[in-house]
FIDORO-414914 format. One line per 2 residues: number of its first residue (from 0); for each residue x, y, z of C-alpha. Coordinates in Angstrom, 3 decimals, decimal comma, m for minus. Layout:
BEGIN
NUM	X:Y:Z; ...
This chain:
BEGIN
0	110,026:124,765:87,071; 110,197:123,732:83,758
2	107,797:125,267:80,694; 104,754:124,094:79,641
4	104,768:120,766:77,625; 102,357:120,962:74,839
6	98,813:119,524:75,964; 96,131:119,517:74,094
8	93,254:121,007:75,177; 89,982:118,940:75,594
10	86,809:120,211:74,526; 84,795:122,969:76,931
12	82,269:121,436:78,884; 78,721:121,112:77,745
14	75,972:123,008:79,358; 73,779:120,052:78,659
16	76,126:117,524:81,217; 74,205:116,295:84,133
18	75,448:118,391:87,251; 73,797:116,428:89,720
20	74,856:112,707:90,351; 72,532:110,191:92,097
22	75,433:108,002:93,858; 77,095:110,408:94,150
24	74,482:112,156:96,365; 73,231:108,889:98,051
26	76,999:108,624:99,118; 76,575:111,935:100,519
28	73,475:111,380:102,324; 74,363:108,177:104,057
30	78,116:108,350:105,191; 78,784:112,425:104,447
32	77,010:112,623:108,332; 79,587:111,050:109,660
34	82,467:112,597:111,482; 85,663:112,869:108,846
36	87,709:110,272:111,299; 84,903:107,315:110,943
38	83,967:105,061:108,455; 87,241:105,489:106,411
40	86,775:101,823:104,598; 83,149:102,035:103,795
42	83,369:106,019:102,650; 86,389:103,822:100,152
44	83,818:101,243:99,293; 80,661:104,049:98,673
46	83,191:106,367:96,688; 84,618:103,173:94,324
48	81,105:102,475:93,644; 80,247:105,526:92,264
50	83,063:104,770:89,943; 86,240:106,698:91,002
52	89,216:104,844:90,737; 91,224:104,270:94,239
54	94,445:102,266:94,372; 94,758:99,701:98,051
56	95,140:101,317:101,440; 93,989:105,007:100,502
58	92,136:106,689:102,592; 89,626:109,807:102,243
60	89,466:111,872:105,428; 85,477:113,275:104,298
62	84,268:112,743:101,065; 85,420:114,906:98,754
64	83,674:117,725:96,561; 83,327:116,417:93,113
66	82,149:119,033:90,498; 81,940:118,922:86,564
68	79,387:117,618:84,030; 78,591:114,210:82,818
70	80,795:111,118:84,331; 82,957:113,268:86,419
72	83,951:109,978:88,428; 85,729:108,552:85,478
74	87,784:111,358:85,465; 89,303:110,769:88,605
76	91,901:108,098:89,420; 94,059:107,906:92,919
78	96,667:105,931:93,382; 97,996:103,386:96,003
80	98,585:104,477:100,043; 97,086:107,860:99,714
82	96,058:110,185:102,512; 93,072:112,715:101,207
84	91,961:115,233:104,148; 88,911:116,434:104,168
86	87,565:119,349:102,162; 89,496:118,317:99,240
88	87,846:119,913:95,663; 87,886:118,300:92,305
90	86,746:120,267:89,103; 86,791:117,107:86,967
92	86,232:118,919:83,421; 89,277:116,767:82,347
94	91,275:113,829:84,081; 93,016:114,200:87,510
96	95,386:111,619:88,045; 97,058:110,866:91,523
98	100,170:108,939:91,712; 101,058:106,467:94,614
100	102,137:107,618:98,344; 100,607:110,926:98,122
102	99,805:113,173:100,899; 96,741:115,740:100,237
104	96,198:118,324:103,088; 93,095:119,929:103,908
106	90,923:121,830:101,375; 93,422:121,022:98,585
108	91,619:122,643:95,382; 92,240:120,590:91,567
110	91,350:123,353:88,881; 91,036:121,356:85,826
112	89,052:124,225:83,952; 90,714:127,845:83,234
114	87,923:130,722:81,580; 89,909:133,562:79,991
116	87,680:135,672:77,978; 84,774:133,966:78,770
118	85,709:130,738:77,074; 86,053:127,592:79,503
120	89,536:125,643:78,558; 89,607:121,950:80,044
122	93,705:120,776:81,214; 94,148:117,724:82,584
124	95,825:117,770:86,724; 98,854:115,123:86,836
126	100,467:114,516:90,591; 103,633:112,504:90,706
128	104,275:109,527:93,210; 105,087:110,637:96,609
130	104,300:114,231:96,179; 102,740:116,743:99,253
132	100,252:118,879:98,652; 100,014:121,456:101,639
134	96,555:122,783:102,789; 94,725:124,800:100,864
136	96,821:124,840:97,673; 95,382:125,203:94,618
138	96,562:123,046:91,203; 95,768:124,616:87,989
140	94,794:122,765:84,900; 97,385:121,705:82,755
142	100,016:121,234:85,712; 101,746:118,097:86,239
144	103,726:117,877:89,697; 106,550:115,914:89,520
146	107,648:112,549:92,075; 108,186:113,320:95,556
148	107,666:117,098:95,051; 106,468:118,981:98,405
150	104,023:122,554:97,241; 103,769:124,476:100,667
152	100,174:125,322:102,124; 98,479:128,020:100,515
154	100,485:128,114:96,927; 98,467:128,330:93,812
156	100,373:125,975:90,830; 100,185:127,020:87,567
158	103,318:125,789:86,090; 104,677:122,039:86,099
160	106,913:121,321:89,165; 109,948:119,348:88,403
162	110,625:115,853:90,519; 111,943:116,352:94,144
164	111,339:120,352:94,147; 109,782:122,142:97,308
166	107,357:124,911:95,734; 106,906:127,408:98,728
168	107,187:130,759:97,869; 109,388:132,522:94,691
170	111,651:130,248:94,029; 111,228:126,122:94,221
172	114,362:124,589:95,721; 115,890:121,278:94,905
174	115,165:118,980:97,398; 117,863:116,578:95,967
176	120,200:119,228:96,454; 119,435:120,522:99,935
178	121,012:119,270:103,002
């Protein structure tokens, strides 16, 4: 793992943001009934016309939990060939971006907002083409995982993960290098 690039921070959210999205709940009404294994194209279609931009042949296994204030589905951009499971949870305070060919497991968490002493800080989430997110891991704001990078199920990221590492317990391995 490498240290920290220098990102600047966006503003804190405002309190006066609109929490509560009307396509974004009409989406929810009409295809979140569905079983997670149906509908695939048209929960695509419903999510792109709520705004989020989704590269060709991705797939969203549910719809995912969108949370933040104001546009929130500007803020997120996923990338070609994707696999999303269900569960998946995006604090959109600041831009997530997903590269191409990227595998997110179940209840995968995107922390784009960090609160230390009471003050909300806003970090943008960068995932690298071909990366693996296992289930349940949660990516801190600020963190950008690098291309073809596997983090195990249950890790928390906090620090930027160098291209081609495996992140699974205290030390990340080289992929490159193992064999």
């Amino acid at each position: 793992m490498s240290s920290q690039p220098e990102v600047s921070a966006s503003k804190p959210p405002k309190s006066s943001g609109r929490r509560w999205h009307v396509r974004l709940a009409i989406v929810d009404a009409v295809i979140g009934i569905a079983p997670s294994f149906t509908l695939n194209r048209t929960r695509l279609l419903a999510l792109r016309a709520c705004g989020i931009r989704i590269g060709s042949s991705t797939l969203f296994w549910g719809l995912p939990i969108l949370r933040g204030r104001g546009a929130i589905t500007s803020r997120l951009t996923v990338g070609s060939y994707c696999g999303l499971n269900e569960g998946c949870e995006f604090d959109l305070a600041a831009p997530v971006t997903i590269g191409d060919h990227v595998s997110v497991g179940q209840e995968v968490r995107f922390l784009t907002t960090s609160g230390p002493g009471g003050t909300e800080i806003a970090l943008p989430i960068t995932i690298g083409d071909g990366a693996w997110l296992g289930a349940r891991c949660t990516i801190m704001g600020g963190v950008t995982i690098g291309a073809g990078s596997v983090i195990g199920a249950g890790m928390t990221v906090t620090e930027d993960v160098e291209p081609n590492m495996l992140v699974n317990g205290g030390k990340p391995v080289s992929l490159a290098r193992w064999g």
